[in-house]
C-alpha atoms as an extended CHARMM CRD file, in Angstrom:
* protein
*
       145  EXT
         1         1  UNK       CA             76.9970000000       70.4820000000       71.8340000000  PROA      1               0.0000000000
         2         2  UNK       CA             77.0490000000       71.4770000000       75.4530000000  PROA      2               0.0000000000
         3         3  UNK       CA             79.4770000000       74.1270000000       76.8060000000  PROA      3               0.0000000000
         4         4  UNK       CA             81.9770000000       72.1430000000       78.5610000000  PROA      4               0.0000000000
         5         5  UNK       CA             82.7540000000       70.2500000000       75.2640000000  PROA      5               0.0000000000
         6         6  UNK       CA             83.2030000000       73.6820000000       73.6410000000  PROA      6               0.0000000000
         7         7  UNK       CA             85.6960000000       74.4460000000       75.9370000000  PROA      7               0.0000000000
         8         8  UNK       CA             89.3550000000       74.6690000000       75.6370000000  PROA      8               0.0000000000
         9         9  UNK       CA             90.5310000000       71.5100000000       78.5030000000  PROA      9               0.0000000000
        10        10  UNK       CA             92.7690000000       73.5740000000       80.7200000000  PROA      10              0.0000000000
        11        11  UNK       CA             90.3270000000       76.7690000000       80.5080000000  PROA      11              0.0000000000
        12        12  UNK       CA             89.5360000000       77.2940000000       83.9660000000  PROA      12              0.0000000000
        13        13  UNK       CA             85.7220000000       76.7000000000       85.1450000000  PROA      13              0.0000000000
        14        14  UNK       CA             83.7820000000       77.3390000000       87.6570000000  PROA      14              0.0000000000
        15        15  UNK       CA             82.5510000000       74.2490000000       90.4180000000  PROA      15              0.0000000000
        16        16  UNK       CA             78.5680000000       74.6270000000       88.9950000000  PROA      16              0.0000000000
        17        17  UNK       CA             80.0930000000       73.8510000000       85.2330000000  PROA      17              0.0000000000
        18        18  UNK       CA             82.2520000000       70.9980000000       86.3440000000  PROA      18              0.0000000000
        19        19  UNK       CA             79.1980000000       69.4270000000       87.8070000000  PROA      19              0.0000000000
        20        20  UNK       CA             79.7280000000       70.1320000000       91.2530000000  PROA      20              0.0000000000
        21        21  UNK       CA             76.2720000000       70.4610000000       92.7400000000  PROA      21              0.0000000000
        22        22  UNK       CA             75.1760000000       74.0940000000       93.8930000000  PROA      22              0.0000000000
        23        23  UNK       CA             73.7530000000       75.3560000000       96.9710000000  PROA      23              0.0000000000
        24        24  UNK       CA             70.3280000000       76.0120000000       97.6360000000  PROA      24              0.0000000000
        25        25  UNK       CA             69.2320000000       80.2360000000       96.9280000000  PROA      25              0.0000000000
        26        26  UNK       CA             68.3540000000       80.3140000000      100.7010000000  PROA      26              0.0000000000
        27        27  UNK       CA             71.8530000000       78.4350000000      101.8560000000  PROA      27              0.0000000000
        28        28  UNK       CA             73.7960000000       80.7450000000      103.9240000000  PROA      28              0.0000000000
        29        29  UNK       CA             76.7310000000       78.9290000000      103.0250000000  PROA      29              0.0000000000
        30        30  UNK       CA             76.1550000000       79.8430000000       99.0810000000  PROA      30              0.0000000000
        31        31  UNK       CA             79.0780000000       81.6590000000       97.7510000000  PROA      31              0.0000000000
        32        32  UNK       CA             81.4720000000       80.5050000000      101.1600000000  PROA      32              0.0000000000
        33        33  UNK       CA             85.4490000000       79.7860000000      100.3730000000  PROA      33              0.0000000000
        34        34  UNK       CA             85.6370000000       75.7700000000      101.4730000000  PROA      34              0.0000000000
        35        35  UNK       CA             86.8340000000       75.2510000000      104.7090000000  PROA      35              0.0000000000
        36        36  UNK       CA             90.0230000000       75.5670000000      105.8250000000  PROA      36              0.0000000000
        37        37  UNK       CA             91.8320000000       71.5760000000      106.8200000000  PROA      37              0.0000000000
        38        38  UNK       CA             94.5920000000       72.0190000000      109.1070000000  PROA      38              0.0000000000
        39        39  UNK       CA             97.3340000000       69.7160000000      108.6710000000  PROA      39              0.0000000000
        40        40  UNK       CA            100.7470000000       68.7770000000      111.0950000000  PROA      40              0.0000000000
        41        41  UNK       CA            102.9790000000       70.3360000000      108.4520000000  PROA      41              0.0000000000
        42        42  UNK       CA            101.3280000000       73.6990000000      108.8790000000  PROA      42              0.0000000000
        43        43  UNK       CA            101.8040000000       73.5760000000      112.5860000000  PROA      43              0.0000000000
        44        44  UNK       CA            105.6490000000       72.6830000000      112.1670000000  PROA      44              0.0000000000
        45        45  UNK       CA            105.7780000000       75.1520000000      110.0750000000  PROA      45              0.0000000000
        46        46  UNK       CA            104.1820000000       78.3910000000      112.6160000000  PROA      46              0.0000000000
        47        47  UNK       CA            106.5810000000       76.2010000000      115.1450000000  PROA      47              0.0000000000
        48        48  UNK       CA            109.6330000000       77.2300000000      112.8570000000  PROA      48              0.0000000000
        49        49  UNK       CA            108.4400000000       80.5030000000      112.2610000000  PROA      49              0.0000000000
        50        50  UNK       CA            107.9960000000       81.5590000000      115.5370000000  PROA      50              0.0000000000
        51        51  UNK       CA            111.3410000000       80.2030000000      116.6260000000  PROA      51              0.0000000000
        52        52  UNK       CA            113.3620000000       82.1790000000      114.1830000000  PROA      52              0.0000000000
        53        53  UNK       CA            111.0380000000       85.7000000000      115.0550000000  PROA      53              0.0000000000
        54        54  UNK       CA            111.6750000000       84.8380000000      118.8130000000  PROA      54              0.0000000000
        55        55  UNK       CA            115.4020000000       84.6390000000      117.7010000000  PROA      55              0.0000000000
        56        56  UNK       CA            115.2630000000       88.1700000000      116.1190000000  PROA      56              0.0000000000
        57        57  UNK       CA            112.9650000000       89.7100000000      118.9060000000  PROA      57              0.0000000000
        58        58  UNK       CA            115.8100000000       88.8610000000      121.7130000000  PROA      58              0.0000000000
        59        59  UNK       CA            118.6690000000       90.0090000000      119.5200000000  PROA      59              0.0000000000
        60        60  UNK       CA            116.4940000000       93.2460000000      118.8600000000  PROA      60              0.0000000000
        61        61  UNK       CA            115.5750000000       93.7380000000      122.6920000000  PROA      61              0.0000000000
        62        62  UNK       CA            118.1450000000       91.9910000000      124.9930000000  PROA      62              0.0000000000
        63        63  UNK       CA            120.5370000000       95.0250000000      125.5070000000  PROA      63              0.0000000000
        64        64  UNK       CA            117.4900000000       97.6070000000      126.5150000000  PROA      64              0.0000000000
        65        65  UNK       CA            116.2840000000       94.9550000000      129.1930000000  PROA      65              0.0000000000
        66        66  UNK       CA            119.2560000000       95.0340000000      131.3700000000  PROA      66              0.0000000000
        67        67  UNK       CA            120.5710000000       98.3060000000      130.1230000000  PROA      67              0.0000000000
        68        68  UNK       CA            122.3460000000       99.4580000000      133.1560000000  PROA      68              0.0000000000
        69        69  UNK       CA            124.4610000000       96.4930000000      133.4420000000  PROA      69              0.0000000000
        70        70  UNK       CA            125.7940000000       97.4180000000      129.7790000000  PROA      70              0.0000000000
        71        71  UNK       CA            126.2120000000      100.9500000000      131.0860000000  PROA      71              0.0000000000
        72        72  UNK       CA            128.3150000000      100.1410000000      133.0630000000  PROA      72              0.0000000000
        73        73  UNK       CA            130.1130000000       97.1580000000      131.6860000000  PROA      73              0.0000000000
        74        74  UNK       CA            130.7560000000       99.1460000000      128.3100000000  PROA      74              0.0000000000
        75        75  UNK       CA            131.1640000000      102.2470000000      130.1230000000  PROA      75              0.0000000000
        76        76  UNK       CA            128.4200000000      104.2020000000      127.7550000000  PROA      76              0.0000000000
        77        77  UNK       CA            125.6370000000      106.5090000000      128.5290000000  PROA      77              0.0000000000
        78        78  UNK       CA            121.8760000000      104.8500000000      128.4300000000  PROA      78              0.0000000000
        79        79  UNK       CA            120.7650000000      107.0610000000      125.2610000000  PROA      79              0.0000000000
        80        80  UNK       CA            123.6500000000      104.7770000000      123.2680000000  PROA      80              0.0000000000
        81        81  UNK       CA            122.2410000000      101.4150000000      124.7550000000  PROA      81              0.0000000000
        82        82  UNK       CA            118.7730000000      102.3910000000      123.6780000000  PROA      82              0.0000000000
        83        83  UNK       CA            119.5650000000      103.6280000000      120.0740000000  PROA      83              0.0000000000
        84        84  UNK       CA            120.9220000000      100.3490000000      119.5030000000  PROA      84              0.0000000000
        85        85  UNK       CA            117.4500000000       98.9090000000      119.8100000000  PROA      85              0.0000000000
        86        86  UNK       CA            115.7540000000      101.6980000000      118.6910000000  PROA      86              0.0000000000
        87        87  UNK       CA            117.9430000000      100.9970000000      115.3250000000  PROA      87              0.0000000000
        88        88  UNK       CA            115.6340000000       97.9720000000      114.8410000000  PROA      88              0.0000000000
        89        89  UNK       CA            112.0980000000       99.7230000000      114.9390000000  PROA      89              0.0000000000
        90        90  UNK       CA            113.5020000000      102.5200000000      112.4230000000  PROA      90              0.0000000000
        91        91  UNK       CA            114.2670000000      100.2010000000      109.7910000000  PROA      91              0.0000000000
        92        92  UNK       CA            111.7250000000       98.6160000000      110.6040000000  PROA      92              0.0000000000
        93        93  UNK       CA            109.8020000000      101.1660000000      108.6610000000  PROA      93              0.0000000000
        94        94  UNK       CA            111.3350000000      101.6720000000      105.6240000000  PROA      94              0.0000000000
        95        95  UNK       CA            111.7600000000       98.0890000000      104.6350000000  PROA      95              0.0000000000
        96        96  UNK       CA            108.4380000000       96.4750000000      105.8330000000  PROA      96              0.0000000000
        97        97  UNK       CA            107.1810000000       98.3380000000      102.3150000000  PROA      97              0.0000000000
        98        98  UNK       CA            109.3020000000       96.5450000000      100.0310000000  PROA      98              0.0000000000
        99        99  UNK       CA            109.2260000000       93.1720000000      101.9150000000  PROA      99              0.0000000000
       100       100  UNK       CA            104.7880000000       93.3280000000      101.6410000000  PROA      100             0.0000000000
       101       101  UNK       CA            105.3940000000       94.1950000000       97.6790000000  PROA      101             0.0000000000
       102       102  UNK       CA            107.6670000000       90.5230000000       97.9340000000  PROA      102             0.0000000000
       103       103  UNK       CA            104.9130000000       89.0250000000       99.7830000000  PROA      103             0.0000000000
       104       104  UNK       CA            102.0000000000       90.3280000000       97.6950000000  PROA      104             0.0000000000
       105       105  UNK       CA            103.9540000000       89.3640000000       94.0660000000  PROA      105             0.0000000000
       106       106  UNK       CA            106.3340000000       86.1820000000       95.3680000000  PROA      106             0.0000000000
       107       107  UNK       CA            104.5790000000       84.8950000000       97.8530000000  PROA      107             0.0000000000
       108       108  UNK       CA            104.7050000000       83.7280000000      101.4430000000  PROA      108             0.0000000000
       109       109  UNK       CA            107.2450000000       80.2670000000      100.5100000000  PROA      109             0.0000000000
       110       110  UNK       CA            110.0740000000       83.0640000000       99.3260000000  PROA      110             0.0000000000
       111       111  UNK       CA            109.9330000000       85.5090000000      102.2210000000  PROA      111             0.0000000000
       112       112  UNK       CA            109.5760000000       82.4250000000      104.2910000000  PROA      112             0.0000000000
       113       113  UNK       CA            112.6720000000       81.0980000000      102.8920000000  PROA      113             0.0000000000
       114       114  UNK       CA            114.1140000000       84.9430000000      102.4100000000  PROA      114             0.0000000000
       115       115  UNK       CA            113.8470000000       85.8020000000      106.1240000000  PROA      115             0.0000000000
       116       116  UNK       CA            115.3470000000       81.9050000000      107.5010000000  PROA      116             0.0000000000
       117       117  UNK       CA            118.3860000000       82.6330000000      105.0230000000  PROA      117             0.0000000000
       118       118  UNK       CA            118.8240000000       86.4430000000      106.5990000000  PROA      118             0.0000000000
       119       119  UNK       CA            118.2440000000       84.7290000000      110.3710000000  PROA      119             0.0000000000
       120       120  UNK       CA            121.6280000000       82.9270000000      109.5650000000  PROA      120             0.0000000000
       121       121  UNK       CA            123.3180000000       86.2770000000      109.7220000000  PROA      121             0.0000000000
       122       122  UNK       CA            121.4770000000       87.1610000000      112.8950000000  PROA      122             0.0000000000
       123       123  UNK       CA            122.9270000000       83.5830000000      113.9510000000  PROA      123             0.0000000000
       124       124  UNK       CA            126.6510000000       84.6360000000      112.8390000000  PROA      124             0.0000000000
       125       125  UNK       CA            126.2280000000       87.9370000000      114.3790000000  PROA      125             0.0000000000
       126       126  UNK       CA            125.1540000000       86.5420000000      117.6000000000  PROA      126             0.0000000000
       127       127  UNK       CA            128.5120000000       84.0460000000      117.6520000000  PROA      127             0.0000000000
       128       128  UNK       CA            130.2730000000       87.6950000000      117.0070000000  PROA      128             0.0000000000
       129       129  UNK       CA            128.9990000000       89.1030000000      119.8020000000  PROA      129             0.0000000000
       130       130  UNK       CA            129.4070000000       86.5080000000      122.3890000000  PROA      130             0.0000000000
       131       131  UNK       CA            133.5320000000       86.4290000000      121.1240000000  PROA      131             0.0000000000
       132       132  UNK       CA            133.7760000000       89.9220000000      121.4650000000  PROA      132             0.0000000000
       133       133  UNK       CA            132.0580000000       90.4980000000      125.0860000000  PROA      133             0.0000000000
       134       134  UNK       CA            134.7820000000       92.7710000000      126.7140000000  PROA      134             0.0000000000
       135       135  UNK       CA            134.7330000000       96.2010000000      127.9310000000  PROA      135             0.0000000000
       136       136  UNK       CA            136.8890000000       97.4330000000      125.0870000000  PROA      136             0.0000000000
       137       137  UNK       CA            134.7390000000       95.9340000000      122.0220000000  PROA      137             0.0000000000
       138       138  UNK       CA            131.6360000000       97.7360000000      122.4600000000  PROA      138             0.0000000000
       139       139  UNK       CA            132.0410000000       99.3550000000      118.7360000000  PROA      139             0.0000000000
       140       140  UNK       CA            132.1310000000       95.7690000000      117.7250000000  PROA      140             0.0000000000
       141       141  UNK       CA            128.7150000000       95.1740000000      119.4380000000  PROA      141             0.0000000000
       142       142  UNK       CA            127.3900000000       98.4500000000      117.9220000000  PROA      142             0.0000000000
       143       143  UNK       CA            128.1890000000       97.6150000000      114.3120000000  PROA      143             0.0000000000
       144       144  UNK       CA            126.5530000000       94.2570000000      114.4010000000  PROA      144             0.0000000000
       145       145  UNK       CA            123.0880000000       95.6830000000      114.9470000000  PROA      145             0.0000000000
């Protein structure tokens, strides 16, 4: 009896014990992953990723690019404007650890799907911030980020 008859059907096997033919001792591509297809759906799916970190990267960054007009709208010193997107890059830090644990055990379709469901916060907090753009509300604009 051969080996593949021996074998349990969903043990896993290897491409040379399935039959698939091997490559040649001298082949450079002996031992090579297969290579990679790209498909549409992969491209929509960098499109939508992209969109939503774009999203995040202007909320993060769009008071410390026109700082002085906040100065002076909110009536606050500069070091204020650029803690509040320094706030981003220091937790940052902390939390990129557990989020690569997530990725390395759950994969990317869950963070994928993790982050888009957080990025509808960043979407209500955004509709916060446009309603409360006065000179008076600027503790309103700090507590959002």
């Amino acid at each position: 009896m051969n080996r593949a008859s021996e074998e349990e059907p969903n043990e896993k096997r290897s491409g040379a014990d399935r039959g698939a033919p091997e490559a040649p001792a001298g082949d450079p591509r002996a031992g090579a992953a297969p290579p990679t297809r790209l498909y549409r759906r992969r491209w929509f799916i960098v499109l939508l990723f992209s969109s939503y970190s774009l999203c995040n990267s202007y909320q993060w960054i769009q008071y410390g690019i026109i700082n002085n007009i906040f100065m002076k709208f909110y009536g606050v010193d500069t070091f204020t404007i650029d803690w509040m997107s320094m706030i981003y890059m220091l937790t940052y830090i902390p939390l990129i650890f557990p989020v690569t644990w997530l990725l390395d055990k759950k994969g990317l379709r869950v963070i994928a799907l993790a982050a888009t469901a957080l990025n509808s916060f960043n979407t209500i907090g955004s509709w916060i911030k446009i309603g409360s753009a006065g000179p008076d509300l600027f503790p309103v604009q700090q507590h959002l980020l």
